[in-house]
N, C-alpha and C positions, 0 to 999 in steps of 0.2 A: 562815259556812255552807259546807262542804264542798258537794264537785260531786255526789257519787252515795253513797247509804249504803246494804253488801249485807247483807239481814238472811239468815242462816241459821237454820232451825231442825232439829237432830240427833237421833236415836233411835236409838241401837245401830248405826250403821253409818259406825265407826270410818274403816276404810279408805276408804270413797268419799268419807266428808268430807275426808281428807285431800290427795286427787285432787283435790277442789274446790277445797280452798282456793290448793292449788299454782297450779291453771289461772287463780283472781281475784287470788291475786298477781302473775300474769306481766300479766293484760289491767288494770290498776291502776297499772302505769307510767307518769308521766309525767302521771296525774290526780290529785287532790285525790279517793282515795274511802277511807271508812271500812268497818270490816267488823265485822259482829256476828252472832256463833254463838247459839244459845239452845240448853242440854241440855236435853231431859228427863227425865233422869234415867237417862241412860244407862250400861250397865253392864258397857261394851265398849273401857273407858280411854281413850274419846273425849276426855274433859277435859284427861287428862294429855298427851295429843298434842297438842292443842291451845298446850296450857301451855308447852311443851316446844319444839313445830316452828316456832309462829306467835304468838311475841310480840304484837304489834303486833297480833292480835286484842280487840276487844272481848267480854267473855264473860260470860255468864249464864247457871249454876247453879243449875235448878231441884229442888228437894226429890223434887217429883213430877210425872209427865207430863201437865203440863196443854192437851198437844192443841195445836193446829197454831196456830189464830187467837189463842190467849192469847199463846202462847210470840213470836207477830210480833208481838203488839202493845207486847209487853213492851219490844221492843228498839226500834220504829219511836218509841213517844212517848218512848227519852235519845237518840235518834238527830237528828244534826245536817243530814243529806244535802237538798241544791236536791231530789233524786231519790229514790224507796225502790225496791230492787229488791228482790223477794220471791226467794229461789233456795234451792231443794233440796240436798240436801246429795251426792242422787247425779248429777249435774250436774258436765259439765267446758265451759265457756265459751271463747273465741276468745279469739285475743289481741288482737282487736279490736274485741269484741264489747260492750265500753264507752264507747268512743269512738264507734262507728256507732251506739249508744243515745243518746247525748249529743247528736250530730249531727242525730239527727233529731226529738230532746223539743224542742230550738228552733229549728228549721225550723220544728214546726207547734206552735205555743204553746196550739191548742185542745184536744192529744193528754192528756187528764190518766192514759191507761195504754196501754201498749205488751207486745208479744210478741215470737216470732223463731219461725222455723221448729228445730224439734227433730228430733233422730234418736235413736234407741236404739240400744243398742250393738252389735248387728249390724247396723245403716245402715242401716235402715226409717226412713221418714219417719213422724212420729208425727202421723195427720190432726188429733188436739186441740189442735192448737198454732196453730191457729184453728178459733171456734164463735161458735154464732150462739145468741140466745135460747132456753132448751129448751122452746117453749110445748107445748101436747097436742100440736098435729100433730107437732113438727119431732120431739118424743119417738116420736111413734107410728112415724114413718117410722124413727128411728134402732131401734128393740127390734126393728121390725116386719123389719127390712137391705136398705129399700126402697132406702137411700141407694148402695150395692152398685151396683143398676144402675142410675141418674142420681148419677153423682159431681161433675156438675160443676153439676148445675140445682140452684138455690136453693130452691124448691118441696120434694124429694125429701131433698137433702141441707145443709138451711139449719144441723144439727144442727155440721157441718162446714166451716160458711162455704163451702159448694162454689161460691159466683159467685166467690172470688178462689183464681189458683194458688198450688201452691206455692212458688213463685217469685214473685209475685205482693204487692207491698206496698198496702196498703187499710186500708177501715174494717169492723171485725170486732165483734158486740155481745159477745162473751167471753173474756178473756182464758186462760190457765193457768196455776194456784197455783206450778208448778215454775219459771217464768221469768216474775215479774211486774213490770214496771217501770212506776212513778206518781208521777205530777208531786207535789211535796208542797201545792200550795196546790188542789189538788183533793181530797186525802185532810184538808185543813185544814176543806173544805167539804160531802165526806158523810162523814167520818167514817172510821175506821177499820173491819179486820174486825169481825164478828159473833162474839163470843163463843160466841152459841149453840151454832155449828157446829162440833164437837171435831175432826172431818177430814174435809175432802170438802164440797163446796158452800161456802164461805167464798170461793173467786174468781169464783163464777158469781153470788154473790149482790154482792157488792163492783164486779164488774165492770155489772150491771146500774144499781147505783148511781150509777156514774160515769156512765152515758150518762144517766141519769133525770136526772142534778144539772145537762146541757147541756155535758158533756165528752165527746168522741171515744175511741173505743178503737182501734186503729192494730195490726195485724199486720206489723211490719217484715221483708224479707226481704233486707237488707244484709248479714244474717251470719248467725249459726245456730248452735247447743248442740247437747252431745250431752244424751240425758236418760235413762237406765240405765232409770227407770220401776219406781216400786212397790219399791224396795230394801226401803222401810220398814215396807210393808205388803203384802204377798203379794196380787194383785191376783186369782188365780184361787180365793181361800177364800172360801168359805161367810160368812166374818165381815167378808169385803171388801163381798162383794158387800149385807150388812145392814148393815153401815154408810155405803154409799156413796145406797144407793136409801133409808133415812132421812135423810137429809141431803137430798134432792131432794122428799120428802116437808117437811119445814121449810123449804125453797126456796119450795115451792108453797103452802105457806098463809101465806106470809110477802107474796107478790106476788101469789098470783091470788083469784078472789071469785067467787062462786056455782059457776054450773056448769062452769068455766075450771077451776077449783082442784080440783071433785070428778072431771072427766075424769081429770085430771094425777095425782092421788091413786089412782082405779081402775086407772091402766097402771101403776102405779108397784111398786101391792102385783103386779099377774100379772105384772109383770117378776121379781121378787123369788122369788115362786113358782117362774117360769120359767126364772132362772137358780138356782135352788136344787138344780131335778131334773137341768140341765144337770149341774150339779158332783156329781151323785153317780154318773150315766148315763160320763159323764167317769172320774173315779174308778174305776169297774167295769171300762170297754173299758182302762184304761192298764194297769190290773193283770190281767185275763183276758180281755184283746185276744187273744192268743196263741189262749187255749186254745179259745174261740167258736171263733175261725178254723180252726183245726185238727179241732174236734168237727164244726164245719160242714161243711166240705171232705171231710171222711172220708166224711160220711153219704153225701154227694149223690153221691162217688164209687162209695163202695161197694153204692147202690141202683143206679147204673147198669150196674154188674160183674154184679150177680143178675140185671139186668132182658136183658143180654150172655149170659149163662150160661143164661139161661131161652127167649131167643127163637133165639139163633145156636147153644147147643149142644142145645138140645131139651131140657131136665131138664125142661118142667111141673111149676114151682114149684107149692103150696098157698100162695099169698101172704098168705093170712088167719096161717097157722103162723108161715111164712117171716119175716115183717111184727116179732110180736112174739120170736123167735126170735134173729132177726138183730139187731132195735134191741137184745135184751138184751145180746148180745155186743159190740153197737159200745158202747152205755156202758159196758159193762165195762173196757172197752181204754181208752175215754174216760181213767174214771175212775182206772184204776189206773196209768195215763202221769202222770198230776197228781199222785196221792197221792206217788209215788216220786220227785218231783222234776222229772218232764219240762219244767214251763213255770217250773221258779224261776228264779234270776237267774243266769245264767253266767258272768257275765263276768270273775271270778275263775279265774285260772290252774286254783288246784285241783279247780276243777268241772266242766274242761272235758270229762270223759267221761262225766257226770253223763246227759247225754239220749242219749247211746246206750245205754246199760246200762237208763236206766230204759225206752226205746222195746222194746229185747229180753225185761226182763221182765216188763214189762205183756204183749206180744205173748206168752210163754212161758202167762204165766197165762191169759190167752183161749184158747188151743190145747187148754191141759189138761183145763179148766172145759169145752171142747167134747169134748175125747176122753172124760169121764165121764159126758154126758149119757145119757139112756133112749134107744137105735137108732132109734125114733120119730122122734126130736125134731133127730136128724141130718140136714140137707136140704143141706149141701155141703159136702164139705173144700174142695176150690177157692175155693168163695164165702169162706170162713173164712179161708185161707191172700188171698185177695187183700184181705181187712180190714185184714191185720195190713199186707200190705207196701204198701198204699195209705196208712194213717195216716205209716207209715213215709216216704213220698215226698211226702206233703203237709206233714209235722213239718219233712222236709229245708227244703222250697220257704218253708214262712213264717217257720223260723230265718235263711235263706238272706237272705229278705228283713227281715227286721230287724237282721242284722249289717250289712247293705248301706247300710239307712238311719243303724246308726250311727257306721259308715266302719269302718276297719280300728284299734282302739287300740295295733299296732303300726308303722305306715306312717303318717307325720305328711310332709306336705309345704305346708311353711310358708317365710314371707319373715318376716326380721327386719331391721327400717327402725332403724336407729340411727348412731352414730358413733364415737366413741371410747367410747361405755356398751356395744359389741356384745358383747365377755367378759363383760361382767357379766349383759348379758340371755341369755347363751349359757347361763352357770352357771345364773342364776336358771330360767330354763327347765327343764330339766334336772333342777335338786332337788327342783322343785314336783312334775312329773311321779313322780320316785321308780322310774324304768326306764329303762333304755336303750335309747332305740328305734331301730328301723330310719327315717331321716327324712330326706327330701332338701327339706335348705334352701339358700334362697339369703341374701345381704344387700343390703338396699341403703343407701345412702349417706345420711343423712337430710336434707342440705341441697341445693341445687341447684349451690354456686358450688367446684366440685370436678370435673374430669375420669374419664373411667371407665382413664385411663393412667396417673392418679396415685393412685389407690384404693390402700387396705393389703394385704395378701398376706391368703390365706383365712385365717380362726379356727377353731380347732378344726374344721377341715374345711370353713367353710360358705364360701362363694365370692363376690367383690362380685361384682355381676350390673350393676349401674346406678345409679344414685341416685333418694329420692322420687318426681321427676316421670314415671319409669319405671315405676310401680308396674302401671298399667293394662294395656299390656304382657306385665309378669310375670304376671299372674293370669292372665293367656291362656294364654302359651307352657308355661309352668309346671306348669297346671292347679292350681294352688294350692287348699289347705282353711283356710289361717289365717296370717292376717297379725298378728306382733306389735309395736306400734311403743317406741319406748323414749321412757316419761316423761320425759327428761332431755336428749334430743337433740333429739327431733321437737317443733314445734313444735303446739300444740292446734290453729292454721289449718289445718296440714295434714292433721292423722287425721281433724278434720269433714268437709274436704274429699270425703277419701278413702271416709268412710261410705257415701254412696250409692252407690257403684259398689261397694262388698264387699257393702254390700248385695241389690244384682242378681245379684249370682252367687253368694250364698250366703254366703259365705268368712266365717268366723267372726273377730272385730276384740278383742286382749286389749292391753290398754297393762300397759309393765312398769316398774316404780316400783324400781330396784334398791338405794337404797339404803333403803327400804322394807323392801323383800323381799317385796310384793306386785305378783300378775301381778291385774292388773282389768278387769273381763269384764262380760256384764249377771247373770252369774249369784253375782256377788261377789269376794272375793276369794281368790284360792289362794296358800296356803302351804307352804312347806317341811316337812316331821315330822320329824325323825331326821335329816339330811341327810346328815349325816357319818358314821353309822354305818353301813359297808359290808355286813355283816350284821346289819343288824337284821328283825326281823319286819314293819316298815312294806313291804320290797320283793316285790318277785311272786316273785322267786327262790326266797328264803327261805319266805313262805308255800307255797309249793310243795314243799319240802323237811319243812315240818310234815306239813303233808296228806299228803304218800309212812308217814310215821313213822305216822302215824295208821291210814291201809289195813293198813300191811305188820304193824302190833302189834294191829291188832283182828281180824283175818284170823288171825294165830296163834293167839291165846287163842279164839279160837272154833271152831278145829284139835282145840287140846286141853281139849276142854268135858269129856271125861269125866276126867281130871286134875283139873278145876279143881270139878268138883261132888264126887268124890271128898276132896278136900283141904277143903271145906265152904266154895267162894270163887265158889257158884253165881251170884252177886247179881254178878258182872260180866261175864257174858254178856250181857246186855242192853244197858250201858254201852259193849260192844263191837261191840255190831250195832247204835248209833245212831251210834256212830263211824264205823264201815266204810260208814255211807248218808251221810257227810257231815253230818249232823245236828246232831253236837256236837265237839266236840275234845278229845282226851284232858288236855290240860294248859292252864290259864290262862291266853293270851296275856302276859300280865305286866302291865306297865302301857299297853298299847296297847289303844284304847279298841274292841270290834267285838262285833259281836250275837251271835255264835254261842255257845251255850251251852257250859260245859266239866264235864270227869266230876269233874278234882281240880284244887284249887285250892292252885298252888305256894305260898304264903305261911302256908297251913294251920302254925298252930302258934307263928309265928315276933311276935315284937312289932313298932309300929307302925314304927321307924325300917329294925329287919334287911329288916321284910316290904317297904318298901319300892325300898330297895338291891336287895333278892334280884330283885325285878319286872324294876325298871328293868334290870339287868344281862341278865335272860335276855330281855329284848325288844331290847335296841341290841347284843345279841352274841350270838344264837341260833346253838345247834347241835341237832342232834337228841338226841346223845347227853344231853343237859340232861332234855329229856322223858323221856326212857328211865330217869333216873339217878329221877326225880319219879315216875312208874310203878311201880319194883319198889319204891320204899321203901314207897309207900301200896300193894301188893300185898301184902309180908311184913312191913312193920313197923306197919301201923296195924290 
């Protein structure tokens, strides 16, 4: 019987598994543990890496995704392990984090399951990585976020085990599915997971189990994971949130009886409800945040410029007139700032003069729409001129403040913790991105047992500053946004370590895997596109040089519109004035994959292998003259 068997189970999330398993091979040194993946049928060449990187894996290919608790059990009953650790796949582990497991299942031989304090991958401590039974109250207080203000009373927040810290090792009645470790001769005696449960409630029902059957659940805080959180399942969907709160619903008619089970059942469906409207209230403000704020801002502004203009200049408004007069004109402006593009995404090079043009001609169209009106219905050019340049100053103020919040995508001021990997995380860096930015980085040294006099000379510009234990330090003086550590030097001890403090100050935490060629974050993994092609369409340059080709050729032909209705080729003005709004693009990107619509489709005509060449070639070698050459043929030859 080996010492510890880790079961994983994978779903499409190729690259984190692979980060896993790197991190349970390093903490796997020097023990006796076995390791077992489970697919479900993943379709992200999770097997063949597998297959490939990690030998010595045990592995089990399933047909079809049969859900969390099948896929563990599968592997727990050929599994040999004293131990089963249940662990995620988006999960990177200590390199110690087995042995302090080990150390403490027999210290206390009545523990039959164990946990660790987690962080996610911007250094939040993740409060689920101890919980307490979720009965009606402890639930009512968790939905209700009574636990918010008693974080630490067990009354308020039993939901979170708040009588122990986070630092704080004890006895906990919940484990979490993401890092579960279990004695085997206690899973010998209630049994394994629940079938039932396809995802979600299988460790709160297992873990209840344990304690029923006269086993301890134990929260250890000797070491600690990272835990990315939800890779597999998007945790803020609509289909998260109905399969997590049914899962708690089979929870509760599983354990409780009479009016215990139908309390627990009644919050369970208004939770469901309540987080349902949440996500679509959610939904609306992330997508027309902008525009409320702006429509709002203008209004309140510009009632109090009338309400200025009526007491301080003496005009004796008709406010009854005024009233619906004035609101007609603020929607107006409203609406026609939106329709034109005012609140779409900008953050593409070529859009970037997209909200002033459209702020000027929404503002042109209010003005006119007022210069036409019946001499009646006219009650201020002032009030009217201060609509336009209030929207104007309020559009500034909440663009102002959302570029703010999401920093500068040219000015990166970042630390990369490495050693001899630092060229490679330099490059890697750098390809993923796909720009050259303006970026003041430093490096540090990734180990401690090295002098700051014997450091290497700077890389590609970036400068050793200090090593590792520096790092707190550097985030100060620095002011740093993102620290990158290198999978191959840094140690997993350390980047946990380092979580919570990147956490406190925000600093955004990616590990770089180079010979991967994935940078991993909690939002996934980034890649390279194109890397080597200097001109291709993937860079901002280059899209920018399209979009110029675009204005400067649908700006012409709609110069010469009466040429072009004369010559009977009316039917591409219109193509030219969704062009010239940024709308759509004259030519097909090739084979680069992006939403925008286009008028002519380069490959028109050509069979499956030229059309494909043809793509590829005008995406990884773009010039303008390429579109131009694609325009005049579908102009005079088709």
């Amino acid at each position: 019987m080996t010492d510890l068997s880790v079961v994983i189970v994978s779903y499409n999330v190729r690259a984190f598994l692979e980060q896993c398993l790197v991190s349970v091979e390093r903490a796997s040194k020097g023990l006796d543990v076995e390791v077992w993946v489970v697919d479900n049928k993943s379709v992200d060449g999770s097997v063949d890496m597998v297959n490939r990187r990690f030998p010595w894996v045990k592995l089990i290919v399933n047909h079809d995704n049969v859900g969390f608790s099948v896929a563990n059990n599968q592997a727990i009953r050929q599994s040999l392990g004293k131990h089963v650790l249940l662990l995620n796949p988006d999960t990177v582990v200590r390199e110690d984090t087995f042995t302090k497991g080990l150390e403490h299942m027999e210290a206390h031989p009545k523990v039959g399951g164990m946990g660790v304090p987690m962080y996610d991958g911007t250094g939040m401590y993740l409060p689920e990585s101890k919980r307490g039974l979720p009965t009606p109250w402890v639930a009512f207080c968790r939905m209700a976020g009574l636990h918010h203000f008693w974080p630490k009373s067990n009354q308020f927040n039993a939901y979170y085990a708040g009588h122990l810290g986070e630092h704080d090792t004890g006895a906990v009645d919940i484990l979490a599915g993401a890092y579960m470790w279990m004695r085997r001769d206690a899973l010998d005696e209630v049994g394994l997971l629940d079938e039932q449960f396809f995802m979600y409630g299988e460790d709160i029902d297992l873990s209840w189990r344990l304690v029923l059957g006269g086993w301890e659940n134990h929260y250890c805080a000797d070491t600690s994971i990272i835990h990315y959180k939800g890779e597999s399942t998007k945790k803020g969907s609509l289909n998260y949130v109905m399969v997590f709160y049914n899962a708690m619903l089979l929870f509760a008619a599983k354990h409780y009886e009479g009016r215990q089970a139908r309390a627990f059942s009644w919050m369970i469906r208004v939770a469901i409800y309540g987080r349902a409207a949440l996500a679509v209230v959610r939904r609306m403000l992330s997508r027309w945040g902008d525009l409320i704020r702006v429509a709002s801002l203008t209004l309140a502004a510009f009632g109090a410029w009338l309400w200025a203009l009526d007491v301080l200049g003496q005009r004796q408004f008709n406010w009854h007139d005024v009233m619906w007069q004035g609101g007609g004109l603020w929607a107006l402006q409203t609406v026609a700032l939106t329709l034109l593009g005012g609140h779409a995404e900008h953050s593409r090079l070529h859009s970037r003069f997209r909200p002033l043009s459209a702020w000027v001609a929404a503002s042109s169209l209010t003005i006119i729409t007022y210069s036409l009106w019946p001499e009646a219905w006219r009650f201020s050019r002032t009030g009217i001129l201060g609509l336009v340049l209030l929207q104007g100053i309020v559009y500034v103020a909440v663009s102002r403040r959302r570029w703010k919040r999401s920093g500068n995508p040219k000015m990166i001021r970042r630390v990369l913790v490495a050693a001899q990997d630092l060229p490679a995380v330099v490059d890697l860096v750098r390809k993923t991105e796909g720009v050259h930015q303006k970026q003041q980085a430093h490096a540090l040294w990734a180990h401690e047992n090295i002098t700051p006099g014997a450091m290497h000379p700077s890389i590609h510009g970036i400068p050793w500053v200090g090593t590792v234990g520096d790092l707190s330090d550097v985030l100060q003086i620095h002011n740093v946004q993102e620290v990158v550590f290198s999978g191959r030097d840094v140690t997993a001890d350390d980047i946990v370590k380092a979580l919570p403090e990147l956490g406190k100050r925000g600093v955004n935490c990616r590990i770089a895997w180079t010979d991967a060629g994935d940078l991993m974050a909690s939002g996934g993994a980034a890649r390279p596109s194109f890397v080597d092609f200097q001109r291709g369409l993937h860079r901002p340059e280059m899209a920018l040089t399209k979009r110029r080709f675009d204005v400067a050729s649908s700006a012409l032909m709609l110069m010469l519109a009466p040429g072009l209705i004369a010559l009977g080729l009316a039917s591409w003005l219109t193509p030219a004035w969704h062009v010239l709004r940024g709308q759509k693009t004259w030519v097909s990107p090739g084979s680069l994959d992006v939403e925008k619509p286009h008028v002519i489709d380069l490959k028109h005509g050509l069979g499956d292998r030229a059309a494909q060449r043809k793509a590829f070639t005008h995406t990884q070698d773009y010039h303008w003259k390429k579109d131009l050459s694609v325009v005049v043929d579908a102009l005079f030859s088709r």
